[in-house]
C-alpha positions in Angstrom: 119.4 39.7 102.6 119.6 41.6 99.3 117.6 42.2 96.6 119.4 39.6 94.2 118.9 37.2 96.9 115.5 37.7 97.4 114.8 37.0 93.9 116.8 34.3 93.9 115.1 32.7 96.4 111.7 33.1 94.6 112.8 32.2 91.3 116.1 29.8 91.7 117.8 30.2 88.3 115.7 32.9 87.0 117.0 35.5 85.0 117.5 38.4 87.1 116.6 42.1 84.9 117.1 45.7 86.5 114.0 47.4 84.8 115.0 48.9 82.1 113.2 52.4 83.3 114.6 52.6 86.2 117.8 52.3 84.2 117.1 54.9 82.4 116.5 56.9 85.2 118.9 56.7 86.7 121.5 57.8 83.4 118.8 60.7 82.9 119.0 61.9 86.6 123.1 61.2 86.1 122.5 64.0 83.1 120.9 66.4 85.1 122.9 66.3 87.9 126.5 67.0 86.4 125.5 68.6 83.2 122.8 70.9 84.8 121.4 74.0 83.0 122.8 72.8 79.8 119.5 71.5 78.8 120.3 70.7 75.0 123.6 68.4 75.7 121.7 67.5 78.5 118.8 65.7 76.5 121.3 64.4 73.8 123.4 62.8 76.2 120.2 61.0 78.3 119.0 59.9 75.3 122.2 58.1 73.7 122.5 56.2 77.1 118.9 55.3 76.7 119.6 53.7 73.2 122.4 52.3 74.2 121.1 50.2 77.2 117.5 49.6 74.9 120.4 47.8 72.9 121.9 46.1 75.5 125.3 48.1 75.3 125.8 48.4 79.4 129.8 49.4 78.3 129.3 51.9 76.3 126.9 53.7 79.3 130.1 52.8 81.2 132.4 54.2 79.2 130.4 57.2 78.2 130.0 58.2 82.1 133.9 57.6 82.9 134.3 60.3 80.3 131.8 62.7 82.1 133.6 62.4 84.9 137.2 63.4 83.5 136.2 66.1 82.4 136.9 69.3 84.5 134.1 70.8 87.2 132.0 67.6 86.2 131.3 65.4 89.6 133.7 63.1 89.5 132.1 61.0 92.9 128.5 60.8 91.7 130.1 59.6 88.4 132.5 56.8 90.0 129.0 56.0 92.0 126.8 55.1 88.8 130.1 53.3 87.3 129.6 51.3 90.1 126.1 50.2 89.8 126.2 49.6 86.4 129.4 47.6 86.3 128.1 45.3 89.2 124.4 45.2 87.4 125.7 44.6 83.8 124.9 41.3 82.8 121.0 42.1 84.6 120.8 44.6 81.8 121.4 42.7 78.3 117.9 44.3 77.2 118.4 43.5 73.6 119.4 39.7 74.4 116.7 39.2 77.0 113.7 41.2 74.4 115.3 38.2 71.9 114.4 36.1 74.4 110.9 37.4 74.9 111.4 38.3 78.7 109.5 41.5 80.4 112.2 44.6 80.8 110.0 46.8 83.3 108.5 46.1 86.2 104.8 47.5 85.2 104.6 45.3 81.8 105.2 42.3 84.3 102.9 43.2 86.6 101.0 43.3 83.7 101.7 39.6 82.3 101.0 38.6 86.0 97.7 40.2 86.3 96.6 38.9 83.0 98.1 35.3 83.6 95.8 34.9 86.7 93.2 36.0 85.3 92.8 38.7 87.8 91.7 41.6 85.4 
């Protein structure tokens, strides 16, 4: 069983959220990996894929990594990969519309709500 269906079998009908740090992550170690010692671009690049998803724009992360990956010496299978997971997890990462909605986007700020809901801390 998956991870989706584990949650969904927790939570029927919840709203299912990749944590947006892991996210991150995962476009930061993206930037490393293909742009490599070229710190500067590097950072810039990490850090308009970190606006974009805080904004909820999962296609313009897409789009922005198809570019990386036409573009000559660049890994073009490592970039296909992360197309991948962030085309089949886009709709779990609308962080703008779920913050509207006042839902927890990281793992350790629900852990968080849950410690404090049960009065555990």
């Amino acid at each position: 069983m998956d991870m989706e269906h584990r949650v969904m079998s927790i939570v029927p009908g919840g709203t299912q959220i990749v944590d947006l740090y892991h996210a991150a992550s995962t476009t930061g170690m993206l930037a490393r990996r293909v742009l490599g010692t070229k710190k500067e671009k590097l950072h810039q690049w990490a850090e308009r894929r970190r606006l974009e998803l805080d904004a909820g724009r999962v296609e313009a992360v897409i789009k922005a990594i198809g570019q990386l990956s036409s573009l000559p010496g660049y890994n073009q299978e490592l970039c296909e990969r992360e197309i991948g997971y962030f085309e089949k997890n886009k709709e779990r990462m609308r962080y703008a519309e779920f913050r509207n909605r006042g839902l927890l986007l990281a793992q350790g700020c629900w852990k968080q709500d849950a410690v404090r809901s049960s009065g555990s801390d």
